[in-house]
Biopython code that builds the backbone (N, CA, C, O; Angstrom):
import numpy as np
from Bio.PDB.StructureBuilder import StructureBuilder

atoms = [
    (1, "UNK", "N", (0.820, -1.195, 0.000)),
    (1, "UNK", "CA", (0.000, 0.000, 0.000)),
    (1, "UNK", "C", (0.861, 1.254, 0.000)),
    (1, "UNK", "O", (0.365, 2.369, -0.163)),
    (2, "UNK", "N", (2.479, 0.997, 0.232)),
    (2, "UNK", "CA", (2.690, 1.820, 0.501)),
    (2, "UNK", "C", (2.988, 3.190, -1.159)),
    (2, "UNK", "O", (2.878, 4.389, -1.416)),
    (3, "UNK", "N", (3.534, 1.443, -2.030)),
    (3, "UNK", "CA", (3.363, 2.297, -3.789)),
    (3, "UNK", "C", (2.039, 3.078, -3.455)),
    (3, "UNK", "O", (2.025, 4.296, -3.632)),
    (4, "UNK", "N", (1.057, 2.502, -3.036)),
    (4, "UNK", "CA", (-0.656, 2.859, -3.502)),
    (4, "UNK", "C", (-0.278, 4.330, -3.320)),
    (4, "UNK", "O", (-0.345, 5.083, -4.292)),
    (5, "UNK", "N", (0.121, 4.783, -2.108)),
    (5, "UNK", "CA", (-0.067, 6.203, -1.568)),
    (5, "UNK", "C", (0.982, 6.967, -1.959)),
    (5, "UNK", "O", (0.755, 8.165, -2.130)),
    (6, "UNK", "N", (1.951, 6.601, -2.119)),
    (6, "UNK", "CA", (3.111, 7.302, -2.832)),
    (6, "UNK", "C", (2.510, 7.679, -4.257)),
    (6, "UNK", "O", (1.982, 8.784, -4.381)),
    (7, "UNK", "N", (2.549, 7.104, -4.967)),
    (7, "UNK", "CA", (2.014, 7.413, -6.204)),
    (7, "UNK", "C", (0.259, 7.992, -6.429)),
    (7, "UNK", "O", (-0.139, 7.980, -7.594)),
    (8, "UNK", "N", (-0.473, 8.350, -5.622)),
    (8, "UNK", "CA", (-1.384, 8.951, -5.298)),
    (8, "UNK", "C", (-2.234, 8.429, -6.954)),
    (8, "UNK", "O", (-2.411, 9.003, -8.028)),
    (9, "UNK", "N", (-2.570, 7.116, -6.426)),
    (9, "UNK", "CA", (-3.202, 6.646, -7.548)),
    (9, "UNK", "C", (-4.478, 5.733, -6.895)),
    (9, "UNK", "O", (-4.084, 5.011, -5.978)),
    (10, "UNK", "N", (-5.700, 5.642, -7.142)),
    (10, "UNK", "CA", (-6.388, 5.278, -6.654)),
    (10, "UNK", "C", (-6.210, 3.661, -6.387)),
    (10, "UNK", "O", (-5.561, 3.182, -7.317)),
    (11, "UNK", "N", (-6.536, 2.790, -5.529)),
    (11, "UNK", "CA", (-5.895, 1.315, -5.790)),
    (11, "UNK", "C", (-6.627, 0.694, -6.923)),
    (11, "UNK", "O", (-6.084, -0.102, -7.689)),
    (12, "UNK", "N", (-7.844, 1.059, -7.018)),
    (12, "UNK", "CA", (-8.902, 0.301, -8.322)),
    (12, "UNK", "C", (-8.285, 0.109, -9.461)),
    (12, "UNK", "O", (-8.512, -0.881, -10.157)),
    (13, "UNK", "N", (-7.258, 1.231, -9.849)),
    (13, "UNK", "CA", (-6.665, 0.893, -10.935)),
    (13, "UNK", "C", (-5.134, 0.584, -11.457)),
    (13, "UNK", "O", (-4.476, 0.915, -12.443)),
    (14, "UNK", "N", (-4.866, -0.376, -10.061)),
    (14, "UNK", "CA", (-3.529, -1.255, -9.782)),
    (14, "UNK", "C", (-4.189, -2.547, -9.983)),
    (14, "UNK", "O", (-5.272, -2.964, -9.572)),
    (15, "UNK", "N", (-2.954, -3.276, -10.973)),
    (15, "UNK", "CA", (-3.265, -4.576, -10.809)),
    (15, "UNK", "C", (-1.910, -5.249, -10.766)),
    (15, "UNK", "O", (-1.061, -5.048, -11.635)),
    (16, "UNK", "N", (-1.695, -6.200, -9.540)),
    (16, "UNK", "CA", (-0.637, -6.198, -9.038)),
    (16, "UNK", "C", (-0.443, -7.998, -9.869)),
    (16, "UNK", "O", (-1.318, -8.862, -9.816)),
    (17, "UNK", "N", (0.765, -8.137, -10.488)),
    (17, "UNK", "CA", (0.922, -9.053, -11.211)),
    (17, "UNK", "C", (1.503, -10.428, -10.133)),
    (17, "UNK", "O", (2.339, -9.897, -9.401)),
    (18, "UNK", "N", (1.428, -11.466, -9.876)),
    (18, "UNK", "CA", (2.166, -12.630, -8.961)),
    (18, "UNK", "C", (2.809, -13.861, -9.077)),
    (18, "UNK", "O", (2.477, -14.586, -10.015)),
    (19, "UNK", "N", (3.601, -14.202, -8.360)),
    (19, "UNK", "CA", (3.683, -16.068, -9.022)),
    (19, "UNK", "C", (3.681, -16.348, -7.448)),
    (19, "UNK", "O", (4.331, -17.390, -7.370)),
    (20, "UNK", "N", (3.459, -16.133, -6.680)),
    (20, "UNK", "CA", (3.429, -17.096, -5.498)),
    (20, "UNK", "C", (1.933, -16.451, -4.911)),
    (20, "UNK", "O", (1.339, -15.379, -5.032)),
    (21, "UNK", "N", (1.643, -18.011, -4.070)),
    (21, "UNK", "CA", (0.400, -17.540, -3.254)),
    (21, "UNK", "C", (0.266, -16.274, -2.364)),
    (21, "UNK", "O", (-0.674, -15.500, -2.180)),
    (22, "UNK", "N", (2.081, -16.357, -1.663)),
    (22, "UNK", "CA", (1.686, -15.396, -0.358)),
    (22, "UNK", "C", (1.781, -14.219, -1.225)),
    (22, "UNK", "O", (0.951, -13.378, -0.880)),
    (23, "UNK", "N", (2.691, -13.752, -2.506)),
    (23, "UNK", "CA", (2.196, -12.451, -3.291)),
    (23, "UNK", "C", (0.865, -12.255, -3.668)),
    (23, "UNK", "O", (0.572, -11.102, -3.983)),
    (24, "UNK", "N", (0.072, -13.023, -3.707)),
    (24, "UNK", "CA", (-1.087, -13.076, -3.929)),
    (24, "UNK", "C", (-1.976, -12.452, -3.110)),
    (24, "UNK", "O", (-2.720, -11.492, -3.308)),
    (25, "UNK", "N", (-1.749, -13.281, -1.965)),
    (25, "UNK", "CA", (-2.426, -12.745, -0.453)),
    (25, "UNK", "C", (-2.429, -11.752, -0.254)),
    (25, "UNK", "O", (-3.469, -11.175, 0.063)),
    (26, "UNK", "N", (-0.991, -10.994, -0.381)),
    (26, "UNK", "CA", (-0.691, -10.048, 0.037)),
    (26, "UNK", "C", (-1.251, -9.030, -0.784)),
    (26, "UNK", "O", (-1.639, -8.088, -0.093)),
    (27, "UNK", "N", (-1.413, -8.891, -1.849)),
    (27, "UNK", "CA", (-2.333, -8.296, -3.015)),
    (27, "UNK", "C", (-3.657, -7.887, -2.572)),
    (27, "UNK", "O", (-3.979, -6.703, -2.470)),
    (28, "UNK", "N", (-4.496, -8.959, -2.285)),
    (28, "UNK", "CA", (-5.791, -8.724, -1.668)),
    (28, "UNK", "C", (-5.760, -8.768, -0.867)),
    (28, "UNK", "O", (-6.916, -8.871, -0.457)),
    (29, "UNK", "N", (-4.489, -8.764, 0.585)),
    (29, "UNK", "CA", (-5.270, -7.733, 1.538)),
    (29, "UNK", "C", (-5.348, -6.615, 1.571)),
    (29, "UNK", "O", (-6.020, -5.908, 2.322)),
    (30, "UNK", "N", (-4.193, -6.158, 0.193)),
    (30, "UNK", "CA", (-3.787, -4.807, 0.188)),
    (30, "UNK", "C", (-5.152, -4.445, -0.276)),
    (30, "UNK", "O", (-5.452, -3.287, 0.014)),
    (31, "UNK", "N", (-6.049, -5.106, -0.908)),
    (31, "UNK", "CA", (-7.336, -4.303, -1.401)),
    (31, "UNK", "C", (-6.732, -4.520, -3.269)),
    (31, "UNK", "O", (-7.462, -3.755, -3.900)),
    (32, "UNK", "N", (-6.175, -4.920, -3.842)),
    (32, "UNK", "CA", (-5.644, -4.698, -5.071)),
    (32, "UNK", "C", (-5.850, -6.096, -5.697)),
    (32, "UNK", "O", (-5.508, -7.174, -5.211)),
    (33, "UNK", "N", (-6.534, -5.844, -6.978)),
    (33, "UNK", "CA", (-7.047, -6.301, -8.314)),
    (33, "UNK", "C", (-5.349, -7.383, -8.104)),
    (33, "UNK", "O", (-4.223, -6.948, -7.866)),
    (34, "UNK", "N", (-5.755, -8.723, -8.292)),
    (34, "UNK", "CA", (-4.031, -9.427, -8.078)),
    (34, "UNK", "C", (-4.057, -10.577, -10.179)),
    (34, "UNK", "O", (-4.720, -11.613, -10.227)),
    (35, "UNK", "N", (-3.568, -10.268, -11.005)),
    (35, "UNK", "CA", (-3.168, -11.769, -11.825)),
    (35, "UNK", "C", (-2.364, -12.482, -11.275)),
    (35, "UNK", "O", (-1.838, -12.266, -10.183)),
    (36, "UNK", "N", (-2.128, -13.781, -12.276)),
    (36, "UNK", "CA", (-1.202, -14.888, -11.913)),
    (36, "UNK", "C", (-0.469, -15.157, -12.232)),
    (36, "UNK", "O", (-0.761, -15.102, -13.426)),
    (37, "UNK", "N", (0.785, -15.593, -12.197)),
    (37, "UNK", "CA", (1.749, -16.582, -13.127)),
    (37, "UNK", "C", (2.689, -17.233, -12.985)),
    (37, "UNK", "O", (3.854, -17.140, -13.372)),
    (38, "UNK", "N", (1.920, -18.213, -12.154)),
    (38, "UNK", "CA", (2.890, -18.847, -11.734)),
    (38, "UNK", "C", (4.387, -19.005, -11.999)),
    (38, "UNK", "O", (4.789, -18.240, -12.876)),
    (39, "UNK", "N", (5.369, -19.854, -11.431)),
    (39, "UNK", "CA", (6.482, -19.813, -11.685)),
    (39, "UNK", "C", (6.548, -21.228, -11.655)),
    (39, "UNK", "O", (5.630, -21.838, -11.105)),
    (40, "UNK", "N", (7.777, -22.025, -12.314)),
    (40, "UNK", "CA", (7.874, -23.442, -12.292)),
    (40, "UNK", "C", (7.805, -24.311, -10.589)),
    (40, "UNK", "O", (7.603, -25.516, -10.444)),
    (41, "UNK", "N", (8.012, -23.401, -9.576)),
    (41, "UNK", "CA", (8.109, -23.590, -8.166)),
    (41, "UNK", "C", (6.746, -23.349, -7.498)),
    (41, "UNK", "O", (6.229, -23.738, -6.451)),
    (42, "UNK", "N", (6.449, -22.726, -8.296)),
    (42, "UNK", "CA", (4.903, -22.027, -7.542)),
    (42, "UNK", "C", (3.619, -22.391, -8.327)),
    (42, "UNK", "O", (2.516, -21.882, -8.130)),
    (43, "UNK", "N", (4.011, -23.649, -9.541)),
    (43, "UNK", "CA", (2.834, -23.902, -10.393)),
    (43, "UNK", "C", (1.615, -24.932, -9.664)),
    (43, "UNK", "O", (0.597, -24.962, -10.356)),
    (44, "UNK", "N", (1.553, -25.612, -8.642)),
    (44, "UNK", "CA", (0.863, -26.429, -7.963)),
    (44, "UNK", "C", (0.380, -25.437, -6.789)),
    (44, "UNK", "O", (-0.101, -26.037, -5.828)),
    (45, "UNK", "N", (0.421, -23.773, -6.665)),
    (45, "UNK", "CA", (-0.120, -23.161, -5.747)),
    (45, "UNK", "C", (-1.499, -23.003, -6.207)),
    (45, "UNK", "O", (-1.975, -23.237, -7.318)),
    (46, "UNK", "N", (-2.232, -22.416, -4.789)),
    (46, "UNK", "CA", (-3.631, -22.417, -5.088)),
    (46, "UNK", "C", (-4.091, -20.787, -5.169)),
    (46, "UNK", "O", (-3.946, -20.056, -4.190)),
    (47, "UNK", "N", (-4.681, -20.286, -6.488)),
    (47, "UNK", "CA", (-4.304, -19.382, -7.221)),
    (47, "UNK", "C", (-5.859, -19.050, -7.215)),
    (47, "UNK", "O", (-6.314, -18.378, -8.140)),
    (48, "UNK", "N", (-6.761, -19.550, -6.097)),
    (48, "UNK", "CA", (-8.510, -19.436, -6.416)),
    (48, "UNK", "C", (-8.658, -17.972, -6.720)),
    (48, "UNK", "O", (-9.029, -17.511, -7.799)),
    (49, "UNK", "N", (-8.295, -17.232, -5.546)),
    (49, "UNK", "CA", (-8.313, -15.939, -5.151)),
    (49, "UNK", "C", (-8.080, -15.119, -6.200)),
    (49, "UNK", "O", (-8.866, -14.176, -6.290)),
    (50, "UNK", "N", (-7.222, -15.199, -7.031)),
    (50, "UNK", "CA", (-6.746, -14.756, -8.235)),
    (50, "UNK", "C", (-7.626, -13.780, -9.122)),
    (50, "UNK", "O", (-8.730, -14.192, -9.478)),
    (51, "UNK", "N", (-7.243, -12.613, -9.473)),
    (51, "UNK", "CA", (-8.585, -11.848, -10.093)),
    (51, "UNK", "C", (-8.136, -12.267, -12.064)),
    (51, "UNK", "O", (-8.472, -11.768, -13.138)),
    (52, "UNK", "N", (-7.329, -13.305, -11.686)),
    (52, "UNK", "CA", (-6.760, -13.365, -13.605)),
    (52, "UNK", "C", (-5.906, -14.464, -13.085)),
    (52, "UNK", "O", (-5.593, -14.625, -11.905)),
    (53, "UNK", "N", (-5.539, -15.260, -14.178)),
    (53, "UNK", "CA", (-4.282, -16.507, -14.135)),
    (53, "UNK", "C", (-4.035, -16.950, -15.448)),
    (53, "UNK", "O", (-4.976, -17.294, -16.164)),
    (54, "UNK", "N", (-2.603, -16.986, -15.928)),
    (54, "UNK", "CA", (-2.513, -17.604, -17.333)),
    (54, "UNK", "C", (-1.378, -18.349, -16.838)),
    (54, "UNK", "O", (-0.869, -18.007, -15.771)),
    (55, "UNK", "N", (-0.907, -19.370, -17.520)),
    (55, "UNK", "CA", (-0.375, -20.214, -17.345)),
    (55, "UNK", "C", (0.995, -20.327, -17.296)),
    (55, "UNK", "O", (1.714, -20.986, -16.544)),
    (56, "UNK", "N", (1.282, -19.491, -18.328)),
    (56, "UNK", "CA", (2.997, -18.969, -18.778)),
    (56, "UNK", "C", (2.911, -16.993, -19.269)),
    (56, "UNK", "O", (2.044, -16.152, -19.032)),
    (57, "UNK", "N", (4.105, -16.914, -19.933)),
    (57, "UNK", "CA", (3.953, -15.381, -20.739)),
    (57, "UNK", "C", (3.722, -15.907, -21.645)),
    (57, "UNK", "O", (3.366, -15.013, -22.413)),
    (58, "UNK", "N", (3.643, -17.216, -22.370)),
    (58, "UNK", "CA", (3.603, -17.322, -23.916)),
    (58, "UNK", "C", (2.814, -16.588, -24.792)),
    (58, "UNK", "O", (1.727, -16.344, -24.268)),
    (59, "UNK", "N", (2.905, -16.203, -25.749)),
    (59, "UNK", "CA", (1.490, -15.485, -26.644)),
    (59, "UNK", "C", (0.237, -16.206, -26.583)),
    (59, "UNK", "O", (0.121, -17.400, -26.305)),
    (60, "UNK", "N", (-0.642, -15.440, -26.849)),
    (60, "UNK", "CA", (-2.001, -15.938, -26.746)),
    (60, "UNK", "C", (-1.832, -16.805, -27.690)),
    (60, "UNK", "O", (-0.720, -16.885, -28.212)),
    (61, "UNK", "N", (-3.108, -17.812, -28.200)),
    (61, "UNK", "CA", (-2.998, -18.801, -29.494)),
    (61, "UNK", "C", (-3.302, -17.570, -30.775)),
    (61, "UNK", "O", (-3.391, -16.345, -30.865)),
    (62, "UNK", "N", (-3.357, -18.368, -31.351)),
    (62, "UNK", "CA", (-3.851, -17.945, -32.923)),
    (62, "UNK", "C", (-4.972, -17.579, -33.326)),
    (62, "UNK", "O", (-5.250, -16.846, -34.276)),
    (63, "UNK", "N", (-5.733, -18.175, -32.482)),
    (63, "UNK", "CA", (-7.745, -17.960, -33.011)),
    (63, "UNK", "C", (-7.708, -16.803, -32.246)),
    (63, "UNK", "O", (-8.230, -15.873, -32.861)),
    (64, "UNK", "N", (-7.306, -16.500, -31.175)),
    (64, "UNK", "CA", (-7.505, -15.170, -30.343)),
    (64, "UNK", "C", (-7.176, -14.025, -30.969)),
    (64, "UNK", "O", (-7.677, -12.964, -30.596)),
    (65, "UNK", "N", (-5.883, -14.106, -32.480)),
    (65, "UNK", "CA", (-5.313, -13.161, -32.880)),
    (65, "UNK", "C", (-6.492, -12.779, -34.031)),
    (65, "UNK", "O", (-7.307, -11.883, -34.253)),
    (66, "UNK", "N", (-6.057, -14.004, -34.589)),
    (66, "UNK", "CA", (-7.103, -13.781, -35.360)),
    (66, "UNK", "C", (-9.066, -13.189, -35.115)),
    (66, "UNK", "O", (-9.656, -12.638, -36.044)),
    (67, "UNK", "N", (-9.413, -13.325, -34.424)),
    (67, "UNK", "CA", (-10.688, -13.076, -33.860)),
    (67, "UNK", "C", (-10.555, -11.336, -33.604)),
    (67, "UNK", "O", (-11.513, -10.586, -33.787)),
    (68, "UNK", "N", (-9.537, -10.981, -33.265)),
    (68, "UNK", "CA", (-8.714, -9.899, -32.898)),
    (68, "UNK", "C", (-8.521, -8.517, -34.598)),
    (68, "UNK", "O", (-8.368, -7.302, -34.719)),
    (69, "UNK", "N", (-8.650, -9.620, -35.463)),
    (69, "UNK", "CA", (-8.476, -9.119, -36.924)),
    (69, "UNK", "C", (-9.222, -8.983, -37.136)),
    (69, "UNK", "O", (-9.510, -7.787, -37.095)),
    (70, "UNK", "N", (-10.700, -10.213, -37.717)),
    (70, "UNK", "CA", (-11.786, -9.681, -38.267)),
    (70, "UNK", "C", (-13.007, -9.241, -38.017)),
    (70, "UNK", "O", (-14.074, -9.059, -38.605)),
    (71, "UNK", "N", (-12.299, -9.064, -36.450)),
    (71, "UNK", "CA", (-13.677, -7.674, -35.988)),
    (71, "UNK", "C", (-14.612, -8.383, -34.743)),
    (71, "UNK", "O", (-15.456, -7.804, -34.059)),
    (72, "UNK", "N", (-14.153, -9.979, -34.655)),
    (72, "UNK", "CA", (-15.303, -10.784, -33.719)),
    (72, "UNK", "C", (-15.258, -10.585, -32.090)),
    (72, "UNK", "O", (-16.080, -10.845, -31.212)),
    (73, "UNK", "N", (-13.588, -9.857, -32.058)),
    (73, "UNK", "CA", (-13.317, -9.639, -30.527)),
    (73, "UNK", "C", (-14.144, -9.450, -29.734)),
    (73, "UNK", "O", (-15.080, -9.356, -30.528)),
    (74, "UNK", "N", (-14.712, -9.272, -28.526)),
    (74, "UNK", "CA", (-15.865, -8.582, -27.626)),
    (74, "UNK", "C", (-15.552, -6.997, -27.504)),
    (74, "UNK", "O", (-16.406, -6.135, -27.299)),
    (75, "UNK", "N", (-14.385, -6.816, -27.642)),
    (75, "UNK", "CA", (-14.295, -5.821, -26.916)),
    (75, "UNK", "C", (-13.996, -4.763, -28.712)),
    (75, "UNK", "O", (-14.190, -3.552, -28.823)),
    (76, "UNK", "N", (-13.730, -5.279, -29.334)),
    (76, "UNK", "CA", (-13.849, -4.253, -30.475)),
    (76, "UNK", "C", (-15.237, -4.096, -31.198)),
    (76, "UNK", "O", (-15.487, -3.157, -31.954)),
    (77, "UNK", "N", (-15.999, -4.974, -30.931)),
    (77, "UNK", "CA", (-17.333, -4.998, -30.821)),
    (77, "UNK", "C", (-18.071, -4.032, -30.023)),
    (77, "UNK", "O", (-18.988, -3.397, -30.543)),
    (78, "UNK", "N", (-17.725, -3.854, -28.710)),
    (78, "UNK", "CA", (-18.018, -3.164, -27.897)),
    (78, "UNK", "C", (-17.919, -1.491, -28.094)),
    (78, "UNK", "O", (-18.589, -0.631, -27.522)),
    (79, "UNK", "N", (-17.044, -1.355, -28.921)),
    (79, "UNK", "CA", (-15.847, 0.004, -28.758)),
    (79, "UNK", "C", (-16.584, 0.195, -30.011)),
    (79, "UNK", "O", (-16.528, 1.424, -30.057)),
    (80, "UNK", "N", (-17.309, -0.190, -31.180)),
    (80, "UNK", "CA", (-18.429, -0.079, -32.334)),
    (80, "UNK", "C", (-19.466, 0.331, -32.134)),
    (80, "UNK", "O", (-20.176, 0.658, -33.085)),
    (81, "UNK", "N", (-19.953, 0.467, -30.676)),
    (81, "UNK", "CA", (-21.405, 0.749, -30.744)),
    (81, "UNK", "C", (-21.405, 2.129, -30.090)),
    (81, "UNK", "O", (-22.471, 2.741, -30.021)),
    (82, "UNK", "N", (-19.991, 2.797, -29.479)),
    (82, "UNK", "CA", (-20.193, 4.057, -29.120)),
    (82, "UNK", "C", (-20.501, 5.120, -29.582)),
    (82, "UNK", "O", (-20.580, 6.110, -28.855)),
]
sb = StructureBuilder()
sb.init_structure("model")
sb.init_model(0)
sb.init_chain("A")
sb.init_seg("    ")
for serial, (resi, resn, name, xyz) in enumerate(atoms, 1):
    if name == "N":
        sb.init_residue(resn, " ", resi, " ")
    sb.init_atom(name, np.array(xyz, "f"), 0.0, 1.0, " ", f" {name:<3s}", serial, name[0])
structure = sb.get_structure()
């Protein structure tokens, strides 16, 4: 919390990235939006709490990119109707 207040940024729009549980924890007690990612040591942790989790950094797949191109995304969909 102490970034939170130093940087005079509201916490809602921190999202604190993790690979271990207790970073995790520590995330939401801080009150802060937490993802996941694991680490090869920390891949059998329990990650419920988690406001996001992907598996590795690898790139997304291919259908995602693609979906991303011809317009089917949700969110470029979304950003069309304003």
């Amino acid at each position: 919390m102490c970034a939170v207040a130093r940087l005079a940024v509201p916490a809602a729009r921190f999202l604190v990235i993790e690979d271990s549980v207790r970073g995790l924890c520590a995330a939401k007690a801080a009150g802060l939006a937490c993802g996941v990612i694991p680490s090869g040591l920390t891949a059998g942790g329990s990650f419920g709490a988690a406001d996001a989790a992907r598996p590795d950094l690898a790139p997304r797949p291919r259908a995602c990119s693609r979906a991303a191109e011809d317009g089917s995304s949700p969110r470029r969909r979304a950003t069309e109707h304003r």
